[in-house]
DSSP file (Angstrom, degrees, kcal/mol; ACC not computed):
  #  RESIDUE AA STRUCTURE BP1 BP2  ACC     N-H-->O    O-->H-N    N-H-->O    O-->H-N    TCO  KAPPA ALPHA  PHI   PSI    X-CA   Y-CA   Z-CA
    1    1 A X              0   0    0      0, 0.0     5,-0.0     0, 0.0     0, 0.0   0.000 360.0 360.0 360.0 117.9    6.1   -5.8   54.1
    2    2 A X     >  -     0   0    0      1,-0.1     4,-2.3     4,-0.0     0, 0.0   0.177 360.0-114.4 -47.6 154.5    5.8   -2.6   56.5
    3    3 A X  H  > S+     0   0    0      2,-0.2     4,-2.3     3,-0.1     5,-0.3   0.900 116.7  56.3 -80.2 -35.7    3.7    0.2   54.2
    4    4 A X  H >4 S+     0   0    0      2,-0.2     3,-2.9     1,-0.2     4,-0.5   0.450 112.7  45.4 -66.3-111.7    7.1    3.0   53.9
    5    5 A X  H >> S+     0   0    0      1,-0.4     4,-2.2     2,-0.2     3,-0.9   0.197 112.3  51.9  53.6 -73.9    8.8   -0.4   52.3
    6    6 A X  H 3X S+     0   0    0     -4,-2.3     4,-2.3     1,-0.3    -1,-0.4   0.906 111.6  51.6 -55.4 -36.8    5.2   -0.8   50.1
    7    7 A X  H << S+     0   0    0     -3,-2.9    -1,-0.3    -4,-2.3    -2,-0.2   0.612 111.8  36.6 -91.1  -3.5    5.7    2.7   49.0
    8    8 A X  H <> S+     0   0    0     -3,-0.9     4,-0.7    -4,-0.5    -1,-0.3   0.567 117.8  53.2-120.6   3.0    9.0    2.9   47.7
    9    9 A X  H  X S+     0   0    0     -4,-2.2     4,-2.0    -5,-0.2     5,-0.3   0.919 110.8  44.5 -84.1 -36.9    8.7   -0.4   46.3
   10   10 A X  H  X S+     0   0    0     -4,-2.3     4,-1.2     2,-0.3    -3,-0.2   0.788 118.7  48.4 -62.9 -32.6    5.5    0.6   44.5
   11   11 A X  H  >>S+     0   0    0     -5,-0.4     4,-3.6     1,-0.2     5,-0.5   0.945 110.8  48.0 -82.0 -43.9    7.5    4.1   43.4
   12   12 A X  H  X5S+     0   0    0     -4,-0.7     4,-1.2     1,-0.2    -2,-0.3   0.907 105.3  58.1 -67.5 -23.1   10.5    2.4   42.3
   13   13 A X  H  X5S+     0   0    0     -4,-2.0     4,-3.2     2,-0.2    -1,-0.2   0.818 110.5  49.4 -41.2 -44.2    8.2    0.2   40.4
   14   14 A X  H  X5S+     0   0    0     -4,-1.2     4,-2.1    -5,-0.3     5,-0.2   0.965 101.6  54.2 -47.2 -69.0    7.0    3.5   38.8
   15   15 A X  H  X5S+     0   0    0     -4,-3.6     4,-1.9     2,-0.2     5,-0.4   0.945 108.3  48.5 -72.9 -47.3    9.7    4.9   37.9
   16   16 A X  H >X<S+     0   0    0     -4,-1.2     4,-1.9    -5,-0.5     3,-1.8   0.943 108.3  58.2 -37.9 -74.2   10.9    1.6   35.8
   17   17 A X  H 3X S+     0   0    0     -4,-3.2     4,-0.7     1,-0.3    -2,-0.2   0.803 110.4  44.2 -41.9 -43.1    7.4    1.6   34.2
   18   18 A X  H 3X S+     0   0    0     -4,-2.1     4,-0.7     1,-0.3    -1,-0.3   0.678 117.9  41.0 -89.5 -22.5    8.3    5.5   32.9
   19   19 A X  H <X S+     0   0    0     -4,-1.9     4,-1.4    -3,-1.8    -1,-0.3   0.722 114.6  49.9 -93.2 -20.3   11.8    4.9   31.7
   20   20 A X  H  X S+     0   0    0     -4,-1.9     4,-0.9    -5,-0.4    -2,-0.3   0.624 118.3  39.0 -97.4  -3.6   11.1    1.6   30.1
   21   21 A X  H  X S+     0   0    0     -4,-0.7     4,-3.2    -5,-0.3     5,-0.2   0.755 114.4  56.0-104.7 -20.8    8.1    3.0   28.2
   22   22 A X  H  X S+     0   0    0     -4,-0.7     4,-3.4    -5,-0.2     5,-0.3   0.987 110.3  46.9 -52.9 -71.6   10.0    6.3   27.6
   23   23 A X  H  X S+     0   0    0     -4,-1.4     4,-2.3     1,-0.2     5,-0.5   0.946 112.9  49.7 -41.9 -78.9   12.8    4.2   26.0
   24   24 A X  H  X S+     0   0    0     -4,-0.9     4,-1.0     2,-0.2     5,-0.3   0.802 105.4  51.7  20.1 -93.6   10.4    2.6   24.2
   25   25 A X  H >X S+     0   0    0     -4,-3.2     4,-1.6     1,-0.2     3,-1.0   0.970 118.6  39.7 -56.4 -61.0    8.7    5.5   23.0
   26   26 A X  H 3X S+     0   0    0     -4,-3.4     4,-2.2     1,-0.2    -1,-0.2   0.890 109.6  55.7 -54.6 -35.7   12.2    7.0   21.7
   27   27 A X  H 3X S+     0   0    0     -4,-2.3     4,-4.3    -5,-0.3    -1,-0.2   0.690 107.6  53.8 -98.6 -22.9   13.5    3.9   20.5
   28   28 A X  H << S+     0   0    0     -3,-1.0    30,-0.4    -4,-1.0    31,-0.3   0.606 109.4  47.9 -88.7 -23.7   10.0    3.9   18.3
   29   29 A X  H  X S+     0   0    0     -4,-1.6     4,-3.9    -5,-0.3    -2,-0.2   0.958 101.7  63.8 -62.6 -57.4   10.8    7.4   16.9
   30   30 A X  H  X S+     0   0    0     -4,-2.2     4,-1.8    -5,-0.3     5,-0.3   0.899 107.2  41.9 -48.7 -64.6   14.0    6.2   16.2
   31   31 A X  H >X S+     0   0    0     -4,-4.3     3,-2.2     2,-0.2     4,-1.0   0.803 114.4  46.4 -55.4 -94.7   12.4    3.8   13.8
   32   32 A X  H 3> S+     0   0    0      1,-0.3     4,-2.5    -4,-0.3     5,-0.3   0.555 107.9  54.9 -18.6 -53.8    9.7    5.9   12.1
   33   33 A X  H 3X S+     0   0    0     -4,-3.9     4,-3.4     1,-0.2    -1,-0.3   0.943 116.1  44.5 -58.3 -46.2   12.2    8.5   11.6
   34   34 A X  H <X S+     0   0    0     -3,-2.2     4,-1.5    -4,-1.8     5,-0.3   0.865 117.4  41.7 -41.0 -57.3   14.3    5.3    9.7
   35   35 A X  H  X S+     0   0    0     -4,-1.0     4,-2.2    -5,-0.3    -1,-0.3   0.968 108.7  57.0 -84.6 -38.5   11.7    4.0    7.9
   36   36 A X  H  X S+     0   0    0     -4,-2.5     4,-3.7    -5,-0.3    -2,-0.2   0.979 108.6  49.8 -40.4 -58.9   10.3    7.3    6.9
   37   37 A X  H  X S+     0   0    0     -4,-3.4     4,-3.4    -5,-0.3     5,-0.3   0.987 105.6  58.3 -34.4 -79.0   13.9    8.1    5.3
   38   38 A X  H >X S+     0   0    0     -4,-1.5     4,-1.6     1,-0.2     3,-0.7   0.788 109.0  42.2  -6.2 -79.0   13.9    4.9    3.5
   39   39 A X  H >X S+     0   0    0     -4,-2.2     3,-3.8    -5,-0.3     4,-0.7   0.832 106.1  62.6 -33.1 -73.8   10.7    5.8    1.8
   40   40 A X  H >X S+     0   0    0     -4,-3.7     4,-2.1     1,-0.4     3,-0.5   0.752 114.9  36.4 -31.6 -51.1   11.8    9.5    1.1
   41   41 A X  H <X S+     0   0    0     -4,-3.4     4,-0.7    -3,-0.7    -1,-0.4   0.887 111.7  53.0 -97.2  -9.4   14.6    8.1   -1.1
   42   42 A X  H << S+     0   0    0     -3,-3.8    -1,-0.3    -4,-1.6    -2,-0.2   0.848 121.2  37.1 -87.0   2.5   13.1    5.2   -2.7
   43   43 A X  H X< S+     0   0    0     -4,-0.7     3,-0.5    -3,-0.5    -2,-0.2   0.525 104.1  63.3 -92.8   9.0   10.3    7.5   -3.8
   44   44 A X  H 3< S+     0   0    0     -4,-2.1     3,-0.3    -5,-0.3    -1,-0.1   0.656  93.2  77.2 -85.5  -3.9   12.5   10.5   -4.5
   45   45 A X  T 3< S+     0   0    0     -4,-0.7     2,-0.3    -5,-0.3    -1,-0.1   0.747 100.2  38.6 -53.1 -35.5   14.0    7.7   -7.4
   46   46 A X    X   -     0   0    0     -3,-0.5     3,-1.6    -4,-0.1    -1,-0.2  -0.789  69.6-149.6-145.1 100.5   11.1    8.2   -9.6
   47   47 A X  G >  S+     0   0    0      1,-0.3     3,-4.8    -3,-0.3     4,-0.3   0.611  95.5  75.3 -29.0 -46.4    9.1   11.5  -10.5
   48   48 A X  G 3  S+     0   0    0      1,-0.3    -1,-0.3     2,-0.1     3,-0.2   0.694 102.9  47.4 -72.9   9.9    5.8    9.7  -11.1
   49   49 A X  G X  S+     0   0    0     -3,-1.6     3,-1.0    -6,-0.2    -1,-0.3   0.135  72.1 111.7-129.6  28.3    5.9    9.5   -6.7
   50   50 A X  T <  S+     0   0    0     -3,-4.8    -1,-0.1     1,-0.2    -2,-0.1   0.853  70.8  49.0 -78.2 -12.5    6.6   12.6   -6.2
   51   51 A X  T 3  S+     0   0    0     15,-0.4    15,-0.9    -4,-0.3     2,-0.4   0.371  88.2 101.6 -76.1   9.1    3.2   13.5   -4.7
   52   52 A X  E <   -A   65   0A   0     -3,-1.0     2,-0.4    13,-0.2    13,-0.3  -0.852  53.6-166.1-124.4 148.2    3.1   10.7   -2.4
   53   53 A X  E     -A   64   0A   0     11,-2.2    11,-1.9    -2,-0.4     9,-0.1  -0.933  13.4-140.5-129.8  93.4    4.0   11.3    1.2
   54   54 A X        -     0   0    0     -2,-0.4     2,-0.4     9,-0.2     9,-0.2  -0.129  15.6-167.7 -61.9 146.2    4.8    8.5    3.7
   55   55 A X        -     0   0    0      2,-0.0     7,-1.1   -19,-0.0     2,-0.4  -0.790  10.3-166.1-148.8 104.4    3.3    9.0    7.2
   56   56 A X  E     +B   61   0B   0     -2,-0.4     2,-0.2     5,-0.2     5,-0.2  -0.757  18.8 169.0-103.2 157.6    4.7    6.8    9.5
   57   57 A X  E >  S-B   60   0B   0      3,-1.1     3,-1.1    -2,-0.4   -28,-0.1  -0.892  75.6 -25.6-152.7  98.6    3.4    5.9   13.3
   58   58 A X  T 3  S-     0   0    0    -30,-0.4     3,-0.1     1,-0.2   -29,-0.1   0.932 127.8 -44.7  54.2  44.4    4.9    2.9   15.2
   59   59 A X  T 3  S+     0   0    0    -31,-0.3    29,-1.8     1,-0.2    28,-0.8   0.668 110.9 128.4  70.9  15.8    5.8    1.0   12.2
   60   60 A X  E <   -Bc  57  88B   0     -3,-1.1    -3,-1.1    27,-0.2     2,-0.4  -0.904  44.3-160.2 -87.8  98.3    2.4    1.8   10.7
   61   61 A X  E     -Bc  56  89B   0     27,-1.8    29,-1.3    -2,-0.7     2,-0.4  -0.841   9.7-177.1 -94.0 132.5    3.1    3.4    6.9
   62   62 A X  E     - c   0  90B   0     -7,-1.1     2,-1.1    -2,-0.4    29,-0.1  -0.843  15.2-150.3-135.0 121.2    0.3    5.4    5.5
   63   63 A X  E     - c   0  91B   0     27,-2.5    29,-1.7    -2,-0.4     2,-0.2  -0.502  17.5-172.5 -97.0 127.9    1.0    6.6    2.3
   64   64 A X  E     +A   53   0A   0    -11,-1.9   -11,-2.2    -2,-1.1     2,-0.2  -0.503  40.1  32.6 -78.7 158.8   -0.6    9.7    1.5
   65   65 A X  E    S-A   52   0A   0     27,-0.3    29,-5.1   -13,-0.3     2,-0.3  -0.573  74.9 -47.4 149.5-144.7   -1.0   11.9   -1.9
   66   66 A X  B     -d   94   0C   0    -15,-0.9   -15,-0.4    -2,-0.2    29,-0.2  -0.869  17.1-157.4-131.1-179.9   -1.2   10.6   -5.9
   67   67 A X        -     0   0    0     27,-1.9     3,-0.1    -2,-0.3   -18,-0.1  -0.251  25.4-141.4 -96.7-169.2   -0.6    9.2   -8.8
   68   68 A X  S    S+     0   0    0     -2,-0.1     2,-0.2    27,-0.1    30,-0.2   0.319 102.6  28.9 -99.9 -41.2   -1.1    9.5  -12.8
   69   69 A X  S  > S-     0   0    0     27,-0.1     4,-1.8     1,-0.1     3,-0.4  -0.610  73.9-131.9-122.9 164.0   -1.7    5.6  -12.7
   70   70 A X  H  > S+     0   0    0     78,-0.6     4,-1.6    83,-0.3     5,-0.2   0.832 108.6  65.5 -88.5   5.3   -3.1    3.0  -10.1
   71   71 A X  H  4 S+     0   0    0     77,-2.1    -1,-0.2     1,-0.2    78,-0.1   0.571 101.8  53.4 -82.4   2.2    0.2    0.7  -11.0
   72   72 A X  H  > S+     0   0    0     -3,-0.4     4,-0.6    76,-0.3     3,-0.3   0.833 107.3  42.3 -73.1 -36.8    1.8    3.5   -9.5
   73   73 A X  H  X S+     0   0    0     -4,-1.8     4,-1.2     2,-0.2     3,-0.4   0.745 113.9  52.7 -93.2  -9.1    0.0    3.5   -6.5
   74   74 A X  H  X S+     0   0    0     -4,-1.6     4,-0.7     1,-0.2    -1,-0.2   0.712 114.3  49.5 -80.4 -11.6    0.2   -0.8   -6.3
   75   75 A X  H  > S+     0   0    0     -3,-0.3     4,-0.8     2,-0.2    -1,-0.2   0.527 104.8  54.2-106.1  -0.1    4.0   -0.2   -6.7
   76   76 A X  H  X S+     0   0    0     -4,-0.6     4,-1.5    -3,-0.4    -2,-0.2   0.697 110.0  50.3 -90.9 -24.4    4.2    2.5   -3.9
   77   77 A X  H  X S+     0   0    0     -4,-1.2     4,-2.3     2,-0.2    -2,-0.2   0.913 110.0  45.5 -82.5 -32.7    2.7    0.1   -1.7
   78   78 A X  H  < S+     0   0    0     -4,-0.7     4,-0.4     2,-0.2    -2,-0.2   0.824 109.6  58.3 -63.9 -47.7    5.2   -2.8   -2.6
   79   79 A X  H  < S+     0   0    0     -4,-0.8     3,-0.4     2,-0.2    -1,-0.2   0.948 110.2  42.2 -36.3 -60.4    7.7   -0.4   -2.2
   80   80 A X  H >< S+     0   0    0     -4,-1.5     3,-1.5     1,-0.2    -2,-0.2   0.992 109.5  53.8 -34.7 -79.2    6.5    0.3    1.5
   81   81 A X  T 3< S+     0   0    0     -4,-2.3    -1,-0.2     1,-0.3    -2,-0.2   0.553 100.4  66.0 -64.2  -3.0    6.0   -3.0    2.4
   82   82 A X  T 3  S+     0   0    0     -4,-0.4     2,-0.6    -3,-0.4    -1,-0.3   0.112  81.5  98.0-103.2  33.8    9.8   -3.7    1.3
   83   83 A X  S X  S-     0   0    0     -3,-1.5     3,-1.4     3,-0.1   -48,-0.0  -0.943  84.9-106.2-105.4 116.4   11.3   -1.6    4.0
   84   84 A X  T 3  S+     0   0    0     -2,-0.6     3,-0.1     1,-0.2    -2,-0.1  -0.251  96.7  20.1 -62.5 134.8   12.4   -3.1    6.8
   85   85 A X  T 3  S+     0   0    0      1,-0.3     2,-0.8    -4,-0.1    -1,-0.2   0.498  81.1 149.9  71.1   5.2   10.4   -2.7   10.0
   86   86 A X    <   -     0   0    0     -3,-1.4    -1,-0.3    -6,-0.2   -26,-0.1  -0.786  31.3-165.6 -63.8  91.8    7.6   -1.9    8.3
   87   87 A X        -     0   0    0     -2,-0.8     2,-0.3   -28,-0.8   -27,-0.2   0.862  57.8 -27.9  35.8-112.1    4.7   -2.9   10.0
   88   88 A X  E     -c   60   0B   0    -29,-1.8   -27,-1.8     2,-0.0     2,-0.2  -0.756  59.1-129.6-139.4-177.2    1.5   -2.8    7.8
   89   89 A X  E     -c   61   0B   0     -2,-0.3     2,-0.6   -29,-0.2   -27,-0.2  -0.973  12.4-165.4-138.5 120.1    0.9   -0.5    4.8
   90   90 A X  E     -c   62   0B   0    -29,-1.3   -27,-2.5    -2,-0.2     2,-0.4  -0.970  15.9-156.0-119.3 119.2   -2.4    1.6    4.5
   91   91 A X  E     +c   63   0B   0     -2,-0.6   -27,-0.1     1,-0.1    -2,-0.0  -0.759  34.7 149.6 -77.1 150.9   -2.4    2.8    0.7
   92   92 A X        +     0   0    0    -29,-1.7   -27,-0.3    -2,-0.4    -1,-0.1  -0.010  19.6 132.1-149.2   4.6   -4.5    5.9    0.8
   93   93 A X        -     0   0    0    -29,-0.2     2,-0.5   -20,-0.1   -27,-0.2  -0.128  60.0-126.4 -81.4-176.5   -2.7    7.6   -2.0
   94   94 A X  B     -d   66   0C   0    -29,-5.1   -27,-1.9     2,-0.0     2,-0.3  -0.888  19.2-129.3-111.6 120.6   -5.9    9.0   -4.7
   95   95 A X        -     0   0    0     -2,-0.5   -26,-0.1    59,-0.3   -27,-0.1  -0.519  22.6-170.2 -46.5 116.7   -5.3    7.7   -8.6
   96   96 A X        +     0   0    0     -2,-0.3     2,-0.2     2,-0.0   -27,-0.1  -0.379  27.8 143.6-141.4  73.8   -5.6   10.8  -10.2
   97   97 A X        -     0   0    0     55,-0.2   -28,-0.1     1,-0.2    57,-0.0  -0.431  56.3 -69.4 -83.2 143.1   -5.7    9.3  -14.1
   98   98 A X        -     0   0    0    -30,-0.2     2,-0.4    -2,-0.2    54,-0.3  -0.371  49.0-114.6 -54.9 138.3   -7.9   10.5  -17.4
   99   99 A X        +     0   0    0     52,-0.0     2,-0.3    54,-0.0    -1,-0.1  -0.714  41.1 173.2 -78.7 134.4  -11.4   10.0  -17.3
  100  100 A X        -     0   0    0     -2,-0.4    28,-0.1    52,-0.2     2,-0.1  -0.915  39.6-102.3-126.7 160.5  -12.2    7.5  -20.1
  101  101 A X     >  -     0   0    0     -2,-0.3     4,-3.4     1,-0.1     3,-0.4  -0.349  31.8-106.8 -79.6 153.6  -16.2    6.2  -19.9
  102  102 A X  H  > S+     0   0    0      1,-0.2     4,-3.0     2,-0.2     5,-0.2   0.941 116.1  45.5 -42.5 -77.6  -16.9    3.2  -18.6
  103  103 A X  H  > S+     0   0    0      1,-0.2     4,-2.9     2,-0.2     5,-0.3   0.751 112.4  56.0 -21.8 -43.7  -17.8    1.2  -22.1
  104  104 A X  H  > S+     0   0    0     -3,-0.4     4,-2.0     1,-0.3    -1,-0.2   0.972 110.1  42.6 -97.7 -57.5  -14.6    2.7  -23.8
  105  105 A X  H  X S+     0   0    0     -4,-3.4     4,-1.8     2,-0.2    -1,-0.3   0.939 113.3  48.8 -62.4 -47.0  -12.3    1.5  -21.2
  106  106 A X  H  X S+     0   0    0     -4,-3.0     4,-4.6    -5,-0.3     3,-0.3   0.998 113.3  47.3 -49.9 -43.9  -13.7   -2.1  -20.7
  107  107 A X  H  X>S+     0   0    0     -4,-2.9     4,-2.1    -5,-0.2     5,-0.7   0.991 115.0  47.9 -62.2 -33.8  -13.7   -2.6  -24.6
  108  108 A X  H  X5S+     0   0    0     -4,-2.0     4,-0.8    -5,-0.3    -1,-0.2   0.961 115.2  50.4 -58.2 -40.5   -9.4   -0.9  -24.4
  109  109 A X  H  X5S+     0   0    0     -4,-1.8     4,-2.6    -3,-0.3     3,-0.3   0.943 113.6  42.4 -61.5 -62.9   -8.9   -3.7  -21.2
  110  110 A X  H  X5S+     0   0    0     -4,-4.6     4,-0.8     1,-0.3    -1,-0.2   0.626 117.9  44.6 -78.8 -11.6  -10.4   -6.8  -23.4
  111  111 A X  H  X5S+     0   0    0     -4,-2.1     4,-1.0    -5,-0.3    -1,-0.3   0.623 114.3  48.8 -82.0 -30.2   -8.5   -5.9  -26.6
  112  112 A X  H  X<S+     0   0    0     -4,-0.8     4,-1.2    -5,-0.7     3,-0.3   0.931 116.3  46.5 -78.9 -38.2   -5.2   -5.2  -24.5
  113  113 A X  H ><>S+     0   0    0     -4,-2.6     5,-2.7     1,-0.3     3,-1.4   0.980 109.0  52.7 -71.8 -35.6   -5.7   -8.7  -22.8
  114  114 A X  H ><5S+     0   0    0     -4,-0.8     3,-0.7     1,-0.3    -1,-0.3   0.781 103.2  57.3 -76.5  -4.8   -6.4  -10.5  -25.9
  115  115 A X  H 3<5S+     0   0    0     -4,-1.0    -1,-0.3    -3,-0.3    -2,-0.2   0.668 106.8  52.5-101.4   9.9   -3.4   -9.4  -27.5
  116  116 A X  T <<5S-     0   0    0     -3,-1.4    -1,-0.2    -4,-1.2    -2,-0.2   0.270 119.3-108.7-124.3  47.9   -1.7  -10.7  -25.0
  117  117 A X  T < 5S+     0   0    0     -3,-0.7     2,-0.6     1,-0.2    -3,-0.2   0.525  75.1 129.5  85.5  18.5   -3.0  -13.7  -25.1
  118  118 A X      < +     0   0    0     -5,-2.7     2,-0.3    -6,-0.2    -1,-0.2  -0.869  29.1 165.2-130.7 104.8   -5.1  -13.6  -21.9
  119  119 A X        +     0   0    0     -2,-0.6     3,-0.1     1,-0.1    18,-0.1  -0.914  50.7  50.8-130.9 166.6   -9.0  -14.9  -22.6
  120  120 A X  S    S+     0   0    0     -2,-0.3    15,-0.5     1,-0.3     2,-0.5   0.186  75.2 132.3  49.0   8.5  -11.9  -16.0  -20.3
  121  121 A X  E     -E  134   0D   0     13,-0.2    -1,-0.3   -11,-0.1     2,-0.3  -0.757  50.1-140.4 -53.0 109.0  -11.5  -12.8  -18.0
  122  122 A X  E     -E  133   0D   0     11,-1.8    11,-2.6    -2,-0.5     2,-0.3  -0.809  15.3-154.8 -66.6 133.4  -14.5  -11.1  -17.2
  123  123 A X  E     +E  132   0D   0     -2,-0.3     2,-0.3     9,-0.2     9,-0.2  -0.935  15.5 176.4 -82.0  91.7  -14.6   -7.4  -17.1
  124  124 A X  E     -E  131   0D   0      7,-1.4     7,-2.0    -2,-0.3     2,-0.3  -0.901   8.7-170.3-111.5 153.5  -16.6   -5.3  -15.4
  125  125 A X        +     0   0    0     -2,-0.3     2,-0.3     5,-0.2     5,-0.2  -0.923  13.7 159.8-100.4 120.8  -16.3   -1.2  -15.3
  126  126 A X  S >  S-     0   0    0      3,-0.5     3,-1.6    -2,-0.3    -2,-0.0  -0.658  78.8 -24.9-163.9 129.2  -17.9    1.3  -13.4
  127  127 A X  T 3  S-     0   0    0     -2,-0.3     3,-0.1     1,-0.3   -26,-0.1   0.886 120.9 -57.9  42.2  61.1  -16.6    4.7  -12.9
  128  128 A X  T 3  S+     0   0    0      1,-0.2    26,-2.4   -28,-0.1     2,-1.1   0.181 104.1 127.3  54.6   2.4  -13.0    3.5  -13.6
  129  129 A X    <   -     0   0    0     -3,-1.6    -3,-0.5    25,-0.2     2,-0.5  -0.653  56.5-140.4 -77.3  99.1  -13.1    0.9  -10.8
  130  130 A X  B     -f  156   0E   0     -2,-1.1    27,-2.0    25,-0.8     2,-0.4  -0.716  13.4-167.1 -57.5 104.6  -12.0   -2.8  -12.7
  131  131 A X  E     -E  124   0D   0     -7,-2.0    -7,-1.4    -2,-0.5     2,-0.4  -0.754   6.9-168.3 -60.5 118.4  -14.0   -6.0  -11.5
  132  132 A X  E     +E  123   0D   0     25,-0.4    27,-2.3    -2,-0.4     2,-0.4  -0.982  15.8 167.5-123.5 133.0  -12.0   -8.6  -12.9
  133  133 A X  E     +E  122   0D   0    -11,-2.6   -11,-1.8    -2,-0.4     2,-0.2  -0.829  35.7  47.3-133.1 165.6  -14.2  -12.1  -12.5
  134  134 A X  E    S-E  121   0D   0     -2,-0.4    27,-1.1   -13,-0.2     2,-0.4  -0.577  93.6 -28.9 102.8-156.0  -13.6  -15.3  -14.1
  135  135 A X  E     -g  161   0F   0    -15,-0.5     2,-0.5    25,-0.2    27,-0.2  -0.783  54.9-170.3 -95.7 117.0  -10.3  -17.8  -14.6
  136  136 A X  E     -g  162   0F   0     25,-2.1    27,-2.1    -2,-0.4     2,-0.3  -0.899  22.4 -99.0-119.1 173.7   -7.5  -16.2  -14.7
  137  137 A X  E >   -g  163   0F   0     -2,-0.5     3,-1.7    25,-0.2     5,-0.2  -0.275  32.5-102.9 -82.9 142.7   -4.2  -17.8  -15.6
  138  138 A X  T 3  S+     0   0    0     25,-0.9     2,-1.1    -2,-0.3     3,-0.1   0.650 119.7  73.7 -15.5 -48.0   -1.2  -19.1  -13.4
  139  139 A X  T >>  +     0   0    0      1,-0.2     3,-3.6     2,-0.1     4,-1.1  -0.101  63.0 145.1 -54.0  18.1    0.1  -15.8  -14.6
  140  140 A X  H X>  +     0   0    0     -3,-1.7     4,-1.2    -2,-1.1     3,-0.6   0.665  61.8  48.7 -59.5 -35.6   -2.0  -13.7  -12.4
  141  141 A X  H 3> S+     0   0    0      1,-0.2     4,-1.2     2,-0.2    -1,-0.4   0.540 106.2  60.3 -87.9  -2.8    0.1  -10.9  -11.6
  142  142 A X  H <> S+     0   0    0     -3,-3.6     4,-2.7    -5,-0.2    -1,-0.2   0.714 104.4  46.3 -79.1 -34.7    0.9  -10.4  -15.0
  143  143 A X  H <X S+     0   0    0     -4,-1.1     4,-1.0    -3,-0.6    -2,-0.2   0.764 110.8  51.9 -91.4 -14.2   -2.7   -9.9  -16.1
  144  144 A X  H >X S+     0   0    0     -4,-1.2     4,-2.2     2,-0.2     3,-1.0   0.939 107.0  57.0 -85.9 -32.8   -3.5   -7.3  -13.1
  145  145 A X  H >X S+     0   0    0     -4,-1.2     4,-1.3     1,-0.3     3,-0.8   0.962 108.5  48.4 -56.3 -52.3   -0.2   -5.3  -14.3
  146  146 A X  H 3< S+     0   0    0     -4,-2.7    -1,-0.3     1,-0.2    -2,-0.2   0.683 113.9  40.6 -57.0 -35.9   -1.8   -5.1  -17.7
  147  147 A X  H X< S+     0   0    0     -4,-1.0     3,-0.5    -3,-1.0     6,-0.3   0.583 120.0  48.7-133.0 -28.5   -5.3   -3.9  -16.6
  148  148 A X  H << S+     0   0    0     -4,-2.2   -77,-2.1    -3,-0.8   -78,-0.6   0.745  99.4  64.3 -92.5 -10.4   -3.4   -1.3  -13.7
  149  149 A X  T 3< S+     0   0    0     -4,-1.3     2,-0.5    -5,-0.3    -1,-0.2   0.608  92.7 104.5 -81.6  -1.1   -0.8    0.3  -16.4
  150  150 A X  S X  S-     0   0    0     -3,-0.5     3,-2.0     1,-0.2   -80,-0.2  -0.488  72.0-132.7 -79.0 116.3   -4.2    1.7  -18.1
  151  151 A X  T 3  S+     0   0    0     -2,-0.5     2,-1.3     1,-0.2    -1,-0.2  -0.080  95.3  46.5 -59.9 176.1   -5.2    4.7  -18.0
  152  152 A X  T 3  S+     0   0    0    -54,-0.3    -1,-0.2     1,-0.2   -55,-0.2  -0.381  82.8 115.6 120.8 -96.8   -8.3    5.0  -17.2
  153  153 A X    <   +     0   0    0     -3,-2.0   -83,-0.3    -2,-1.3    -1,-0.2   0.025  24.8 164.2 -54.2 115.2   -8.0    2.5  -14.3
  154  154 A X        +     0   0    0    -26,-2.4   -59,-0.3     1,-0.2     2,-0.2   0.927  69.1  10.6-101.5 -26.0   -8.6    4.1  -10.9
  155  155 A X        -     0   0    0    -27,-0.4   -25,-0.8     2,-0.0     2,-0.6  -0.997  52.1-145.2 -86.8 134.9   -9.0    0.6   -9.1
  156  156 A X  B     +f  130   0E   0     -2,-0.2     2,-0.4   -27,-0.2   -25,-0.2  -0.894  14.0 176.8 -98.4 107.9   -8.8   -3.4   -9.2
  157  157 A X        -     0   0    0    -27,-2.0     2,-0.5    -2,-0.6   -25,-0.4  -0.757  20.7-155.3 -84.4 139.4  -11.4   -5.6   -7.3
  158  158 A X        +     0   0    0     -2,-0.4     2,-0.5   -27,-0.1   -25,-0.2  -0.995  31.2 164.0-119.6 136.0  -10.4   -9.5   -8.1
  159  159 A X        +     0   0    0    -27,-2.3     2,-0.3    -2,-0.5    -2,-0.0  -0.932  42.3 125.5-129.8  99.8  -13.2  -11.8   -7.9
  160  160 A X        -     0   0    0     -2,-0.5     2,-0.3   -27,-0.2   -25,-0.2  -0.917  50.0-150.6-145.0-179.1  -10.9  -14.8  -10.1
  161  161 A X  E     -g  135   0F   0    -27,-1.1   -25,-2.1    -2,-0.3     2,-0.2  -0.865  32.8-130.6-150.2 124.1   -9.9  -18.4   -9.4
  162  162 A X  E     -g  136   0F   0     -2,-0.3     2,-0.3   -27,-0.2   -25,-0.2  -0.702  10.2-144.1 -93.3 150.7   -6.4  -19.2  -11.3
  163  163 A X  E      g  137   0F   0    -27,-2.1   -25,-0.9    -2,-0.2    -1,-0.0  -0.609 360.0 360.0-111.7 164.0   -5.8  -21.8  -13.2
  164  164 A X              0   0    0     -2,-0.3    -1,-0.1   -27,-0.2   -27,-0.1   0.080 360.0 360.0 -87.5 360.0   -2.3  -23.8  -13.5
């Protein structure tokens, strides 16, 4: 191939690269603006998300702002992640719940669990962040909804093994 020949294929080569990443790039907007919407209205549905602020990037959600409780922020993320074309999900939004002391909140956790029926769960507390250790039951999401509808509760670590 003669070199003028090398240089206009090598430019038309170019100019493909810059419209197909251009397209791309729009076509990538297109979403985020899309998925952004979404959000807007399934959190404009319920007051307790009205601080929280989706910030999407290439199918990347990170939702910014607060809560009153952290099963609000575990249900803004499930919310996210049920949006089509959603990516990943970075929760970032800040639990902003009543300080209760450490002590006062484990003992409110192990009395709420045992009246619903849920024993051998270890509890540990510190500075509202919930360690949950121990067996927990087939039921598992059941027993972290109980521990995240608490005030109080600013996080959940699971350390468990469920049992059947």
């Amino acid at each position: 191939m003669s070199t003028p020949r090398r240089v206009v294929w090598f430019a038309s080569l170019a100019v493909t690269l810059v419209v197909i990443t251009w397209t791309l790039a729009r076509a990538t907007e297109k979403h985020d603006a899309w998925i952004r919407s979404k959000l807007r209205e399934e959190f404009a549905e319920d007051a307790k998300f009205d601080k929280v602020h989706p910030v999407v990037r290439g199918g990347l959600v990170s939702l910014k702002g607060s809560v009153p409780l952290f099963e609000d922020k575990w249900l803004a993320g499930r919310k996210a992640r049920a949006v089509d074309h959603v990516g990943k999900v970075k929760n970032e939004i800040i639990v902003k719940t009543q300080w209760i002391p450490d002590g006062v909140l484990r003992m409110q956790l192990k009395r709420d669990l045992h009246n619903h029926e849920v024993d051998g769960v270890g509890l540990k507390v510190r500075k509202g962040v919930v360690t949950v250790r121990g067996t927990v039951p087939a039921n598992r999401e059941r027993v972290l909804s109980l521990i995240a509808s608490t005030e109080g509760v600013r996080a959940i670590r699971e350390r468990t093994t469920m049992v059947e």
